[in-house]
C-alpha positions in Angstrom: 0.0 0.0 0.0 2.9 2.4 0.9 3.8 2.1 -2.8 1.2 3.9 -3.8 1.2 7.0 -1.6 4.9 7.0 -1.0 7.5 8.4 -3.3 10.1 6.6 -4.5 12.8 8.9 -2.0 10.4 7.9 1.0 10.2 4.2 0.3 13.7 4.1 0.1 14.3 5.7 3.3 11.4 3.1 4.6 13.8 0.7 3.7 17.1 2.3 5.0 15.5 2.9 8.4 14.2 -0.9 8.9 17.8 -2.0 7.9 19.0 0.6 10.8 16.2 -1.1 12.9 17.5 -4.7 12.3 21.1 -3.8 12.6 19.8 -2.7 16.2 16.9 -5.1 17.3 15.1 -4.9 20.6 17.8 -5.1 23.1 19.1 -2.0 21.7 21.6 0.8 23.5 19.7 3.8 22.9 22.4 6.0 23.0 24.3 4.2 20.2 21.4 3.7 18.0 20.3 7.4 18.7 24.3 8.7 17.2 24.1 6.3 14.2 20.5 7.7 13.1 21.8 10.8 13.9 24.7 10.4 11.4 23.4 8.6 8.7 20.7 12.1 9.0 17.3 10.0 10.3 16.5 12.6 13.4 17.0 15.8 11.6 14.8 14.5 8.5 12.4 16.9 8.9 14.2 20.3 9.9 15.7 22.7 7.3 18.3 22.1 4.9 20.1 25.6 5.9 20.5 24.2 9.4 21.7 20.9 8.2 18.2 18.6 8.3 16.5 16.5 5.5 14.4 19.4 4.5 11.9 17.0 4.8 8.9 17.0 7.0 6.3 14.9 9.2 5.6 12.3 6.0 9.6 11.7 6.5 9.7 11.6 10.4 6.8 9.6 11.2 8.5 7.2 8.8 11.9 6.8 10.3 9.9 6.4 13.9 7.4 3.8 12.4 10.2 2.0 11.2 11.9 1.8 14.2 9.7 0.6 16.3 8.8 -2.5 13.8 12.2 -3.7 14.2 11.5 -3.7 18.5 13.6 -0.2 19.2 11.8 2.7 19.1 13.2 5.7 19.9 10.3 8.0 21.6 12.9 11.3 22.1 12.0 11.5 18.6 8.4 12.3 19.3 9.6 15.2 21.5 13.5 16.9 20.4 13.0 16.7 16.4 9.3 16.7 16.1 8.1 19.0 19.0 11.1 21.4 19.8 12.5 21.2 16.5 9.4 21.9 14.7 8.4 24.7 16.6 11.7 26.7 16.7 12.1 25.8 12.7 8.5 27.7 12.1 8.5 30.3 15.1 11.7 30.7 16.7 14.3 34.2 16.3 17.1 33.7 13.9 19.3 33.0 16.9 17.3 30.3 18.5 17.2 28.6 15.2 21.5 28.8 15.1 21.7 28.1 18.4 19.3 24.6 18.3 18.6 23.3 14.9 22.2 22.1 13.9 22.3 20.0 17.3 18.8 19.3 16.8 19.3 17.9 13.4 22.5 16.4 14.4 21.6 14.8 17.6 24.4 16.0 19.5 21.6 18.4 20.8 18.4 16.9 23.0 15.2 19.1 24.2 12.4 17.9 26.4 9.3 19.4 26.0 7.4 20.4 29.5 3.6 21.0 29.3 1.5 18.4 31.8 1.0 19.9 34.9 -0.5 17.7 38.2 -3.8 19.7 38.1 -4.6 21.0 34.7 -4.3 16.9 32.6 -5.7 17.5 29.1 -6.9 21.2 29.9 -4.6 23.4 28.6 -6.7 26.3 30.1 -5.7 25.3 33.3 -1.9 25.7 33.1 -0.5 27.5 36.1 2.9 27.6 35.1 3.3 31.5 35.3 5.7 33.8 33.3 6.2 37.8 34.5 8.3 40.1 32.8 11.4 40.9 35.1 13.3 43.8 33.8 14.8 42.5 30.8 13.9 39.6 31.2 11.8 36.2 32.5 10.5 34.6 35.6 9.0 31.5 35.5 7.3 29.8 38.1 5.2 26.3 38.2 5.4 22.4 38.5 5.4 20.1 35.0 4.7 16.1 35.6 5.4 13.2 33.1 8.3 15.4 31.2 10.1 12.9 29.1 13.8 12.4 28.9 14.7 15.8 30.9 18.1 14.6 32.4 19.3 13.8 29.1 18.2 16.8 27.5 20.1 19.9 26.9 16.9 22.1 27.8 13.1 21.6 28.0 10.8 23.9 26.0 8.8 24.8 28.7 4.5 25.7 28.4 4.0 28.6 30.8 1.0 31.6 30.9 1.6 35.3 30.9 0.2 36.2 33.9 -2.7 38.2 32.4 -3.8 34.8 31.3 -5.8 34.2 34.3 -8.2 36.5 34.0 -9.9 33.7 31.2 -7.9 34.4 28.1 -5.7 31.4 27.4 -2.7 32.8 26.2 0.3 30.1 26.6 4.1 31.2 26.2 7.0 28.7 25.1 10.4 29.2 26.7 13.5 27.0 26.2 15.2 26.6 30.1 18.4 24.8 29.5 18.9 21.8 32.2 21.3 23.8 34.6 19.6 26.8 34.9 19.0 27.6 38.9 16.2 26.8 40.4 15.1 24.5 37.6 14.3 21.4 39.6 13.7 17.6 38.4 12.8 14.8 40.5 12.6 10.8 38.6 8.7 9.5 38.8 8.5 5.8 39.9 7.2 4.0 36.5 6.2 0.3 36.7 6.8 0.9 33.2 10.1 0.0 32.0 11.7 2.5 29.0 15.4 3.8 28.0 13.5 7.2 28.9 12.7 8.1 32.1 9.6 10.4 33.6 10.1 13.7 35.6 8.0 16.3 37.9 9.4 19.4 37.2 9.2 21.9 39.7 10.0 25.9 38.6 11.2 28.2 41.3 11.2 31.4 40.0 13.6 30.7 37.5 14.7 33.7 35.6 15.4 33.4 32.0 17.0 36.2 29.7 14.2 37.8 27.2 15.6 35.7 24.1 14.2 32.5 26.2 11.0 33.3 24.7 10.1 31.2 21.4 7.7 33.0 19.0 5.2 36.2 19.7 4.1 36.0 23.7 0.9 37.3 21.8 0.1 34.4 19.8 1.3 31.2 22.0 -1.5 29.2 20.8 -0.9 29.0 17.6 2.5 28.5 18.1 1.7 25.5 20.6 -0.6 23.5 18.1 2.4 23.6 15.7 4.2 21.6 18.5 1.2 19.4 19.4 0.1 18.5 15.6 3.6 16.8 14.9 3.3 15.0 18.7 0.0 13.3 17.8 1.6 12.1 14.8 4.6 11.2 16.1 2.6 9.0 18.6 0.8 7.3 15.4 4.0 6.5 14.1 5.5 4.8 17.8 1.9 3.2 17.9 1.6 1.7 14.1 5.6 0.5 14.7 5.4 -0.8 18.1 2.1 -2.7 16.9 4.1 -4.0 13.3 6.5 -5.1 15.6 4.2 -7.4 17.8 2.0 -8.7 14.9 5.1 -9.5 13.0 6.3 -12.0 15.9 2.9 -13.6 16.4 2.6 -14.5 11.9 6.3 -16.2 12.8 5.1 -18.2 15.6 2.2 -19.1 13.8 3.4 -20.1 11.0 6.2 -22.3 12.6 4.2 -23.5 16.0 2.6 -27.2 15.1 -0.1 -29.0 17.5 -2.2 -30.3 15.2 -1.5 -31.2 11.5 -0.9 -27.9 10.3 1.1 -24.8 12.0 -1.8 -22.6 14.3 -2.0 -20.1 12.0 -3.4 -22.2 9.5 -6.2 -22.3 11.8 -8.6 -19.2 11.0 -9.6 -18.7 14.9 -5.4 -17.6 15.0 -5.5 -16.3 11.2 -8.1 -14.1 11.3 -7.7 -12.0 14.1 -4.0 -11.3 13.3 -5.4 -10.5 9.9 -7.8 -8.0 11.5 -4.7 -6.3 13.0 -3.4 -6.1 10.1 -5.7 -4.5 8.4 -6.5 -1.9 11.2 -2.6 -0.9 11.4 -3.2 -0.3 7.5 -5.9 1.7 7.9 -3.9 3.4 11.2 -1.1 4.1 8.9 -3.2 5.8 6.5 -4.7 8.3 8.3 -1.1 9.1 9.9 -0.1 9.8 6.3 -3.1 12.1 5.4 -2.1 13.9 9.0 1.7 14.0 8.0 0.7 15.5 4.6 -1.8 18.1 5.8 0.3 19.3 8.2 3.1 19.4 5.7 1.4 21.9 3.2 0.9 24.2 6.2 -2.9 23.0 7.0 -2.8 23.2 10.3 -6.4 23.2 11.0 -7.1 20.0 8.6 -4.0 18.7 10.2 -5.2 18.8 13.6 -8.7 17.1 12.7 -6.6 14.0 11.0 -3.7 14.2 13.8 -6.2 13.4 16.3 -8.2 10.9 14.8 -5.0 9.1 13.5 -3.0 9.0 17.1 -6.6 7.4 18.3 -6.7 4.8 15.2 -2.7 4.0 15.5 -3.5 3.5 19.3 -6.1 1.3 19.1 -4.9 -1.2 16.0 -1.6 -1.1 18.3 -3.2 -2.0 21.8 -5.3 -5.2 19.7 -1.9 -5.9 17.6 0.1 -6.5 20.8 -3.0 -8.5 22.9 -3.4 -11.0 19.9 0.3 -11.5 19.5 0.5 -12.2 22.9 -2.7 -14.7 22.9 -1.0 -16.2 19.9 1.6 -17.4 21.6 -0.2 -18.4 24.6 2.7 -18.9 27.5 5.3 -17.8 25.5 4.0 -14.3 24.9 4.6 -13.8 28.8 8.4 -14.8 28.6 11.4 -12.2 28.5 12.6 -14.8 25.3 9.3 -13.2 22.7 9.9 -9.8 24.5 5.9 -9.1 23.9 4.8 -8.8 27.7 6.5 -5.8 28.7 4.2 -4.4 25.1 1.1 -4.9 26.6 1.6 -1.7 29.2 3.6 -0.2 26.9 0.6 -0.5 24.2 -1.5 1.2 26.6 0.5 4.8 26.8 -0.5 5.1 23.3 -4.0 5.6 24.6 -3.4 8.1 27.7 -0.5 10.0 26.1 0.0 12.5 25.3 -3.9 13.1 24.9 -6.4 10.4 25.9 -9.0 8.7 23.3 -11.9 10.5 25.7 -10.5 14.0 24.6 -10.2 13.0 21.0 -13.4 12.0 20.6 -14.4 14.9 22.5 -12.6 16.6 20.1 -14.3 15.3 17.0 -17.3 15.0 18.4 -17.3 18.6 19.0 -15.1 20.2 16.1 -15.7 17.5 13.5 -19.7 16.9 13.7 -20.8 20.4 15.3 -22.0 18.3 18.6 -22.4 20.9 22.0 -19.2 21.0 23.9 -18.8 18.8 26.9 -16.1 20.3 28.5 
């Protein structure tokens, strides 16, 4: 199917990726498969030429992460320093900023986290009470962050704060880049019973003062400039899902093609065929709408974009979750041993759903933007 929608230059980076991916496998180092797909120019696919990136966009990033995470080593920074950070200083950021960040961004000698969740606010934005006052010159932030990815390997979090005028009811969010030593910028590891290369951190900002060029973009027109960050996120997460879920149903069609009870191998059985067809199919139809959201958001449609974002992070979460359950039915007692490497999927599956929006909000969402239905929240 990808042959049809895919150019020739994509496929063939399809296929240079998954050749990365099997050169790596599932018990990968991180950091040495994150400096070799920096090198051969996978992480900066999508960032401009002039600051030495592909030139490419979402269609190319979403690719090198889907593939990936098919051959078991995904590497979720991705969905945060190239396609969040990167993205958003590429379109908004000063001429400076974009020196300063986009070669190391492109490069991967440079790593940003990107801080918005806060303990009290979840999926409402409104509700952000990470606070930003002009200080002189200057910035002061102050506020807590929870469930920031990958902070103590970053070189600085772009960090979702409010002018303070925002309380009055206007939601007017501001994007600032704290770098990870900056005083009074304070990170303390979350316990996760799920097991990643990339750990979770509550942030916790005590007035931390930041010099006026901190600030990315117009502190009039933050949400905007957000959504440019969150379209390429929900994406992103498509791409982990749809890999992550290729990845699973590829080692159940092995086992069942090679496991014999009976006469014939189980997946000559249709009550094992059939539902790992099913996942097939819906990962297809997963990868489709990732590819519409990629292209939309590539020709600068950000309002289409966000409409096909959404509904493709909830489709690519969904085909993944059933993907990994069936793969690890289909092998029965082996898809609980460290040997298939499929158990530790089935939590992992499920942080496609929550993050980094939950399928509630989406359909929210569509229910409410896409089909004109009263607003429930």
């Amino acid at each position: 199917m990808t042959g049809v929608i895919e150019s020739q230059e994509n496929k063939d980076l399809r296929a240079a990726v998954a050749a990365l991916g099997a050169r790596h496998g599932r018990g990968f180092d991180r950091a040495a498969l994150w400096s070799e797909a920096a090198k051969l120019g996978y992480l900066g696919v999508n960032l401009p030429e002039q600051y030495g990136g592909g030139g490419g966009g979402m269609a190319e990033l979403s690719i090198v992460l889907e593939e990936l995470g098919s051959a078991g080593c995904p590497l979720l920074m991705m969905v945060v320093s190239p396609a969040i950070c990167g993205t958003v200083i590429a379109r908004f950021g000063t001429d400076a900023q974009q020196r300063q960040w986009l070669p190391g961004l492109a490069d991967g000698s440079l790593t940003m986290a990107f801080g918005i969740t806060e303990p009290d606010a979840g999926s409402n934005s409104h509700r952000i009470t990470t606070t930003a006052r002009h200080d002189g010159d200057g910035w002061v932030l102050t506020g807590r962050k929870v469930f920031i990815s990958g902070v103590d390997i970053a070189d600085a979090t772009l960090i979702v704060g409010r002018t303070e005028d925002a309380r009055t009811g206007s939601l007017k969010p501001c994007l600032f880049i704290v770098p990870r030593d900056t005083p009074g910028f304070q990170r303390s590891q979350i316990d996760m019973e799920l097991q990643a290369a990339e750990k979770q951190f509550e942030l916790v900002l005590d007035d931390v003062r930041l010099p006026a060029e901190s600030l990315v973009g117009d502190e009039d027109a933050g949400l905007l400039q957000l959504f440019a960050g969150l379209n390429p996120e929900r994406i992103m997460t498509a791409a982990f899902a749809i890999g992550m879920g290729r990845y699973a149903l590829a080692k159940a069609v092995d086992y069942a093609g090679t496991r014999q009870v009976w006469k014939l191998p189980i997946g000559g059985h249709q009550a094992i065929a059939h539902p790992l067809a099913q996942a097939h199919i819906e990962l297809e139809l997963a990868r489709l709408m990732m590819q519409k959201a990629a292209a939309l958001y590539d020709a600068g449609d950000d309002i289409g974009a966000g409409e096909a974002a959404n509904m493709a992070k909830y489709a690519a979460a969904e085909a993944c979750v059933k993907a990994v359950d069936q793969a690890v039915h289909t092998l029965g007692g082996n898809g609980l041993t460290r040997e298939y490497g499929l158990a530790s999927l089935i939590t992992a599956a499920r942080v496609a759903r929550i993050a980094p929006v939950s399928r509630e909000m989406i359909l929210n969402y569509v229910s409410h933007q896409s089909l004109g239905l009263p607003k429930s929240y």
